[in-house]
N, C-alpha and C positions, 0 to 999 in steps of 0.2 A: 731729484738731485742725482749726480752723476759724479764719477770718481775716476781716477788712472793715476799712474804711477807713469812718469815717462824717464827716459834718458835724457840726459845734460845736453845733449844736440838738440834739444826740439827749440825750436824759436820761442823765446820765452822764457823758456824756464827758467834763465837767470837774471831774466829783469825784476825783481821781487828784490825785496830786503834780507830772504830769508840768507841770499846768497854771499853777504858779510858772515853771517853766524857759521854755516858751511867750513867759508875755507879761513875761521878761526877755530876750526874742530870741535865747534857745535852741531846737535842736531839741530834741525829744524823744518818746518811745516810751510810749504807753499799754498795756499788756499786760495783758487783763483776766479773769478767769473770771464775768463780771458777778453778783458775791458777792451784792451792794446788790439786787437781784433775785429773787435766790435764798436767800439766810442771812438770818436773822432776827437775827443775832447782828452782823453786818457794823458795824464802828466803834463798838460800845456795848462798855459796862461788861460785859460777859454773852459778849465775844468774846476768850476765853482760850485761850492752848496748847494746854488739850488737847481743843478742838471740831475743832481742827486736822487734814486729811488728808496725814501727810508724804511718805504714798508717791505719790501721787498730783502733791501737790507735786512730791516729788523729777523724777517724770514729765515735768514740764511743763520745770521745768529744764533734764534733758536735753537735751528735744525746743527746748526754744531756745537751748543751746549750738550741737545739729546747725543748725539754721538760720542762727545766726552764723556757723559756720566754711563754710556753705555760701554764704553770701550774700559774704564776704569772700576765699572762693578765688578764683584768679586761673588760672585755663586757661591763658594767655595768657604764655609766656616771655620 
């Protein structure tokens, strides 16, 4: 798994949802597999269920549950 923090210029980064929450002065989390790059299918008509990879999904889930519970433990009694 792979991580960056980019600047509001980078192509992209405000195609997401997170980008309503933003500029109503919420934080919020962009989490991307950058599909729009890669799938031809990304937001059209032609991007159905079962183009879908769920185990791979399922994957990424985990691995950002672990992240949460990692990022929000507390070492610290």
């Amino acid at each position: 798994m792979e991580g960056t923090a980019v600047y509001s210029w980078v192509p992209g980064v405000s195609w997401s949802d997170h980008l309503s929450f933003w500029r109503s002065g919420y934080p919020a989390l962009m989490i991307t597999d950058t599909a729009f790059f890669r799938y031809r299918h990304y937001h059209s008509s032609q991007d159905t269920p079962e183009k879908l990879d769920y185990t791979r999904m399922a994957a990424v889930v985990e691995g950002l549950a672990g992240m949460l519970v990692r990022l929000t433990h507390d070492d610290n009694p």
